[in-house]
C-alpha positions, 0 to 999 in steps of 0.5 A: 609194404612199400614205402614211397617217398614224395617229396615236395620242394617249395617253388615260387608264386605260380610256378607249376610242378608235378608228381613223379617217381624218380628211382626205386632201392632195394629196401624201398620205393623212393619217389619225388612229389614235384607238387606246386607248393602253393596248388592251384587248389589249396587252402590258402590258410593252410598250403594244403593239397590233395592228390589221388595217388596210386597203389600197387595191384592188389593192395588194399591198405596204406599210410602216410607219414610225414619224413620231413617238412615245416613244424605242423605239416601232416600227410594223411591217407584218407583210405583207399576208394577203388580201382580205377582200370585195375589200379588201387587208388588213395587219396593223399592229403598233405597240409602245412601252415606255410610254405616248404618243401617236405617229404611224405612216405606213402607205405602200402602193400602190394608190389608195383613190379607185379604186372596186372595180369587179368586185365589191360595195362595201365594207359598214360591218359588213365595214369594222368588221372592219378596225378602222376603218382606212380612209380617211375617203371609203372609210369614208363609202361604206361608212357608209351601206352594208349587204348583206342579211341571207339566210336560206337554209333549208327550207320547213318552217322558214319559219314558224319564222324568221319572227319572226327575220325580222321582228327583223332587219328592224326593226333595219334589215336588208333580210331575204330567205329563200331555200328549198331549192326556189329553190337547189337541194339540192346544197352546189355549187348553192347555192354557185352560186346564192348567187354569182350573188346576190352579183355581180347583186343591187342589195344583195347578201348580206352576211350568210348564216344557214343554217337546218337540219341536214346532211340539209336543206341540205348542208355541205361537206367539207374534208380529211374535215372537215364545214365550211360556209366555201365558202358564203362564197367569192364569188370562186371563186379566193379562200378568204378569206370575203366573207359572215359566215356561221352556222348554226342547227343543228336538224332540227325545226321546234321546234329552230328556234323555241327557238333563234331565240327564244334569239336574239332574246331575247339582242338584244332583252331579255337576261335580268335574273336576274343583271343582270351576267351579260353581263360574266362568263366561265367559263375552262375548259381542260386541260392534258392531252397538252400543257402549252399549254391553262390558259395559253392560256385565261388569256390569253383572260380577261385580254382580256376583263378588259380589256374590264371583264369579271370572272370568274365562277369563284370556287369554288376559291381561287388557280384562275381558271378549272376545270382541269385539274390537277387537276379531271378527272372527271366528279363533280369538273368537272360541278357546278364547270362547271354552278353558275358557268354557272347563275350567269349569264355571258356567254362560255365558252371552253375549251382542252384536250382533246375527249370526241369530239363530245361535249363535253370532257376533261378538265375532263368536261363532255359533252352528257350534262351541258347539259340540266342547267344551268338558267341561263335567258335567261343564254345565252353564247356558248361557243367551244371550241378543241378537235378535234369539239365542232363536228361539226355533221354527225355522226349525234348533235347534237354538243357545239355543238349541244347548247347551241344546242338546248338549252331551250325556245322559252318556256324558254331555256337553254344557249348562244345561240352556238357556235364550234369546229372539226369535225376529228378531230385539230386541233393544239395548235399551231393551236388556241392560235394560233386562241383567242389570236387570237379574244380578240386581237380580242375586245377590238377596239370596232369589232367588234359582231358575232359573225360579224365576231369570226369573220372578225377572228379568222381573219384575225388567225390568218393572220399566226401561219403566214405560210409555212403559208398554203395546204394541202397535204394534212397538214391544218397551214394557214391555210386548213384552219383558217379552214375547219374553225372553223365559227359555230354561231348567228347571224352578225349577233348583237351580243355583249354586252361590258358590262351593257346600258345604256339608250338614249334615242330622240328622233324625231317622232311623226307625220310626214305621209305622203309624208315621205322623212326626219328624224331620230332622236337617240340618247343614253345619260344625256343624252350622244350615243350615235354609231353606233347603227343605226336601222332604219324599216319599215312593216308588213312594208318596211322603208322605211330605215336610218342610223347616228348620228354623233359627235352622237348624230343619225341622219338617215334617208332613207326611202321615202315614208310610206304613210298609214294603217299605223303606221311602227316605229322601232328603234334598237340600240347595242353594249352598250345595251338596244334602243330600240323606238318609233313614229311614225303617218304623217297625211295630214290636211294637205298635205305636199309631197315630192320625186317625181322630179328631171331632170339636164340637163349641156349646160354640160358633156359633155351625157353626161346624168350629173352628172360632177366640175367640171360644172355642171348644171341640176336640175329637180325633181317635187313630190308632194303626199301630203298630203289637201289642197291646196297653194298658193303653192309654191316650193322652194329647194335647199341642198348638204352638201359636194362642190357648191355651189348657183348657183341655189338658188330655183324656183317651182311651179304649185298643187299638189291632193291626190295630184298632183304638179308640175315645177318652173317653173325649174330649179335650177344646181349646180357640181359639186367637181373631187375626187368620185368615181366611184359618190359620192352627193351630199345636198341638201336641197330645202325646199318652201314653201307656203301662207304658211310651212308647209315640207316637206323632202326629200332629192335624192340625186344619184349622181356618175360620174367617171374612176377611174385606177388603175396597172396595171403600171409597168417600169423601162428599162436595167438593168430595174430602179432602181439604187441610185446609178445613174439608169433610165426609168420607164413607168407604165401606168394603166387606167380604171376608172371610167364616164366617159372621161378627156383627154389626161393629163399627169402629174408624178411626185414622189419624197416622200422626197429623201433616197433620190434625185431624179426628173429627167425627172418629166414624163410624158403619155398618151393619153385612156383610154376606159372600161375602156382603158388606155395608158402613157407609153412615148413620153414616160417618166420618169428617176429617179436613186438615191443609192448608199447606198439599199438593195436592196428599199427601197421607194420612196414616189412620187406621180403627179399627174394632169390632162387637158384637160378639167380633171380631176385626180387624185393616185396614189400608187406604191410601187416597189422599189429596186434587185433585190427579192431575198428573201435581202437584209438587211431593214431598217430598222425604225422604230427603225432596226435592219437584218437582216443575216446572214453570207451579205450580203457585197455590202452594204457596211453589213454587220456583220463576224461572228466566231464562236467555238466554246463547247462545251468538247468542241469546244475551247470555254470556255462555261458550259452551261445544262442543260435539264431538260424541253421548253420550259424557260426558265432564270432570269434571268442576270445581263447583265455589261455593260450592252445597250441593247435599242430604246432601253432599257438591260437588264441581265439575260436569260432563255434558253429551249431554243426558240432565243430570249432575252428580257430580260421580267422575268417568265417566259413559256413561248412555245415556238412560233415565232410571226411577229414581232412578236406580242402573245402571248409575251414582251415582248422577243425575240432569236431568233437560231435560232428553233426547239426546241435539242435537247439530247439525242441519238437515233438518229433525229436526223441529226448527233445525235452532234455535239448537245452542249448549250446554253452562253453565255459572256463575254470580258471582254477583248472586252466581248462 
């Protein structure tokens, strides 16, 4: 079992900060959780937050426990929710009655060192959607990691995406556009064509734009429902997405242009009318045929004042937003809706009710209405959660589409983006849960674009219907939900979350041709700008991109320079103005590169590939790509971490202009005993000429290694670990990685030792070839637990790894106590509260339950609370003695006709039965029966005639 910790240190008012992986020791994974300690998107009465975070793959279970924080803060895992592009994902909930820095252990099995094997690698912009909470060596494979940005569309719009195609390229973006020519026209052969992209492409798709209305490349159908999510499914038994998906709606080659030029105006040079324009939003909702929708949006504009963002509504004194009640109608809504969109904002959203595909009411707003906005380039991105407005293949251009379409290439209006659902009857239910989660994660700084707000938000919706997962046929699922919420726009757009600021760049201005790096500094008001992205292209190839570090550098590995055509350097960072430059390659003087590099491992198992602990010989290939001659070379290697340098110094012959030259001797590197399968290495050659003059390179050299990981594990007699009682332990592990192992021995440690001792912790294997696997059933391990351990208490274990050729390693298991019975109390939390009903009466720790009758018709003494309307909660009552509540004293409580109590202060009509704990709802919570308490007999409700009231009730005499 992995145990990693976050700790999250309190900052002040406003201030931001994120998750990241600072180190890994031997025993454990420690990881720092930078979070703001406020979040954007926390209760305020709780300085709670929420973060998806990510597992190892192939794990499958994990635990939060609280190491340290203010007295009543408590972290849950709230259990995983699928793979997200092969990577396992949890969502972590940690709450606080005040502000502070804590630390949470998040335990987990699974080995983050496994490298993924049967799939692409993990990308920086998937691994943002996981909130930066990988660890640090996973993130840094994934930093430098991009898929390719593809257009799939048809020949008669290719002319029209081409200037998109030459701004995602200048980003940093390898662009490819496919036709319907080379995939097929049919949904199933382009979902099979796109597969094999994904499984044999050298950088597989990672981002899907479809280009076109139905009639030219064809959706899906979901439950009757037009949706474009199974283009996204790589794994063919998996409904989770593995590419960020959008779709330009448009069935002319003039749609196409006005809404590519919308988008890239929108990245490129958003609009100056109103300079704030971005850091506004229009909240529009209706609480017609159910009573959910105005709260629900309200809660969407306070995350985004959150985010610092102000609402542009201001027409109506004490309404934040257009609803209704009391707007309704057509004359009412419309100029309301219209002026505070033409004023500039950034995000609309609405909950309500759905005019068809038309648009909305009430408050009326329709297709009819949007070509009459004239708010310009001040192009938001709507999302309306609401049934049809993205009913993209209906006969007529849907709500959604009509903002999209809307304007003029030289004439921008309505939307740039769009998101929302195509179905005839989505619920209320679902609808909310899917707004609530969208701005759950809106707030989320990691998230800069808007297909990744569209995966973040999906994910997030998983956790609000655990048991609701799959669909069945009723159309009430997760899975019909993340299918039929369909992003009309571009997947890869950076949302705009402040005022564009401007950015500063600092490259050379001429690099002489053949040179295959340097750097870019990027700052904002003389300050560091980290994690822009700079992208390198040259004519139309782009040649490279990196992001910039804490320091605000970005160092780029390009292809060599090609004299003569002028390299273009962009840069782009969240909620600043992009920066575009140049720099014009010369080949007037000699400039010597690195062309080749020969690896020879004799020292070590002569496989010819650099492997962990090795040391091996390095022969490097210069090339001149300069006009001139180069005397007097030499060249010396430096190493960045993971290998140090044993000879670092080589001399070669004179070099012409366009020739090239082995390295007289060759450079000695020793490899470190921790690298991983499918690492890369940074060195920097240094070659000298001519009396000083100094070129430099870039040798990048790829690591192969052993990558184990645990396939299975069993327990002897009884079959499994009882508590106070001792059993075997047999480990299988397999070999995933490119290079076989020794024999292996192995020590297993129990990291907590007041759950027991482990008192045979030797064990041995066989050596595993690549792709075997083996046990140590000749040679297993004997653990003991102590009696008062829990049934289902997950054990925190560590196997440490080494074989006879020196090579080690540390994997961390997560086992179960005793029967892993799902009908066992749960528990403890971080506050130490167990679960326990009246059923557990083998668990000695179990409370003794009394139960007494309150309904005077059962001969109870109780006080009745008479609900008036469904979903009513009661005002506060006065508590006569004195509850202590996670470490807080409460003296009063709410109660509500939706089977739950709450001690919040101030009133909140949560009526769903959300998983717990949740952001969205009260603060506090007592759900002892967690669903509507109905209080009026029918003839259709079984046991009617015993439904009697809701009653609370005091005896003084037992204080309870």
């Amino acid at each position: 079992m992995t145990v990693a910790a976050f700790a999250a240190a309190a900052t002040s008012a406003g201030q931001q900060a994120l998750f990241s992986h600072v180190e890994v020791l031997d025993d454990r994974s420690l990881l720092t959780f930078d979070a703001d300690i406020a979040d954007r998107g926390a209760d305020p009465e709780t300085e709670s937050f929420t973060r998806l975070v990510a597992l190892p793959p192939g794990a499958t279970q994990a635990e939060a426990v609280l190491v340290s924080g203010p007295e009543g803060a408590r972290a849950q895992v709230l259990g995983t929710v699928g793979q997200l592009r092969g990577v396992p994902v949890a969502l972590l909930s940690v709450e606080r009655p005040e502000p502070g820095g804590l630390t949470v252990e998040l335990r987990h099995d699974g080995r983050w060192s496994a490298e993924r094997t049967d799939g692409p690698a993990l990308t920086r912009d998937f691994a943002a959607v996981l909130q930066s909470s990988l660890p640090e060596g996973v993130r840094d494979r994934a930093e430098g990691v991009s898929g390719t940005y593809l257009i799939l569309t048809t020949s008669a719009y290719e002319a029209a995406v081409a200037p998109l195609v030459d701004w995602k390229r200048r980003k940093g973006h390898e662009v490819r556009v496919v036709t319907t020519a080379e995939t097929g026209n049919t949904n199933t052969g382009i979902q099979a064509w796109l597969r094999n992209a994904y499984a044999t492409w050298e950088l597989p798709p990672e981002y899907l734009l479809i280009v076109g209305d139905v009639a030219d490349i064809p959706t899906w159908n979901f439950s009757g429902n037009p949706t474009d999510h199974p283009y996204t499914l790589m794994d063919a038994n998996d409904w989770l997405p593995d590419l960020f998906l959008g779709r330009m709606p448009a069935s002319s080659a003039y749609q196409v242009s006005t809404i590519v030029a919308k988008t890239i105006a929108y990245e490129r040079a958003p609009a100056t009318d109103n300079p704030d324009w971005t850091r506004r939003y229009l909240m529009v909702a209706g609480n017609y045929g159910s009573e959910t929708p105005v709260t629900t949006v309200q809660f969407c504009g306070e995350q985004l004042t959150h985010l610092g963002f102000e609402n542009a509504f201001t027409a109506m004194p004490g309404f934040d937003g257009v609803y209704f009640p009391p707007i309704f109608n057509e004359a009412q809504a419309v100029p309301l809706i219209t002026n505070t969109v033409d004023s500039g904002v950034g995000i609309v959203t609405y909950r309500g009710w759905a005019y068809g595909t038309s648009g909305w009411e009430p408050p009326h707003f329709t297709t009819a209405n949007i070509p009459g906005l004239a708010n310009g380039g001040m192009t938001p991105v709507v999302m309306s959660f609401v049934c049809l407005n993205g009913n993209f293949a209906d006969a007529q251009p849907c709500f959604g589409e009509a903002w999209l379409q809307a304007g003029a290439p030289d004439a921008p209006k309505g939307a740039v983006a769009f998101i929302g659902n195509g179905e005839h009857w989505s619920h209320t239910r679902y609808n909310d849960a899917m707004a609530i989660a969208f701005y759950e994660r809106i707030v989320d700084p990691a998230l800069g674009t808007l297909g990744g707000l569209a995966v973040a938000g999906k994910l997030r919706f998983m956790d609000y219907f655990p048991h609701q997962l799959e669909e069945t046929g009723n159309e009430e699922s997760v899975e019909f939900y993340v299918h039929i919420y369909n992003l009309l726009g571009d997947p890869e757009l950076n949302i705009w979350r402040n005022a564009p600021a401007p950015l500063t760049a600092s490259h050379p201005a001429a690099l002489p041709a053949g040179a295959n790096q340097f750097d870019v500094t990027v700052t904002d008001g003389g300050g560091p700008v980290a994690g822009a992205r700079v992208g390198v292209v040259q004519g139309e190839t782009l040649l490279g991109c990196a992001f910039s570090g804490a320091d605000g550098v970005a160092h780029v590995t390009v292809s060599p320079l090609a004299d003569g055509t002028e390299v273009a350097v962009t840069v782009t960072a969240q909620d600043h103005h992009p920066y575009e430059g140049s720099i014009a390659p010369d080949a007037s003087s000699a400039f010597l590169s690195l062309d080749a590099t020969s690896l020879d491992d004799g020292a070590g198992n002569g496989d010819g590939v650099a492997s962990p602990g090795e040391t091996v010989d390095l022969t490097a290939t210069l090339r001149n790509a300069g006009g001139l001659d180069a005397s007097a070379v030499s060249a010396t290697l430096a190493a960045t971490a993971g290998a140090t340098v044993d000879q670092a110094n080589a001399g070669f012959a004179d070099i012409g202009a366009g020739q090239t030259a082995v390295a007289g001797a060759a450079f000695t590197v020793t490899l470190a005993n921790q690298l991983e399968d499918g690492q890369h290495l940074r060195f920097t050659l240094s070659a000298t000429h001519d009396g000083g003059s100094v070129d430099v390179s870039d040798l990048m050299l790829p690591v192969v290694a052993p990558a184990l990981v645990v396939s299975s594990s069993s327990f002897g007699d009884p079959g499994y670990a009882p508590p106070g009682g001792s059993a075997t332990l047999t480990v299988t592990l397999a070999n995933r990685g490119h290079l076989p192992t020794g024999a292996l021995s192995g020590t297993l440690e129990l990291q907590d030792p007041t759950l027991g001792t482990v008192d045979d912790a030797a064990g041995s294997w066989a050596a595993l070839a690549l792709g075997g696997s083996g046990d140590n059933a000749a040679d297993p391990f004997t653990l003991s637990l102590a009696g008062d351990v829990p049934h289902g208490k997950s054990l925190p274990l560590m196997l440490h790894l080494a074989d006879d050729a020196g090579f080690a390693v540390d994997i961390p298991l997560a086992l179960t106590a005793g029967l892993d019975n799902p009908a066992a109390p749960v528990g403890p939390d971080a506050y130490g509260y167990y679960a326990y009903d009246s059923a557990d009466l083998l668990y000695a720790n179990r409370p003794t339950y009394a139960w007494r009758e309150l309904s005077p018709q059962f001969g109870g003494g109780g006080t009745e609370l008479v609900f008036n309307y469904d979903n009513e909660v009661k005002p506060l009552i006065a508590l006569p003695f004195d509850f202590v509540y996670y470490g807080q004293t409460v003296t009063q409580l709410r109660i509500s006709d939706n089977g739950w109590i709450s001690f919040d202060p101030e009133p909140f009509d949560d009526f769903y039965n959300w998983g717990l704990p949740n952001q969205h709802g009260n603060a506090s919570l007592i759900a002892p029966f967690y669903d509507n308490l109905t209080t009026v007999t029918a003839d259709s409700l079984s046991g009617s005639e015993y439904i009697d009231g809701v009653y609370h009730d005091y005896d003084a005499a037992d204080g309870t």
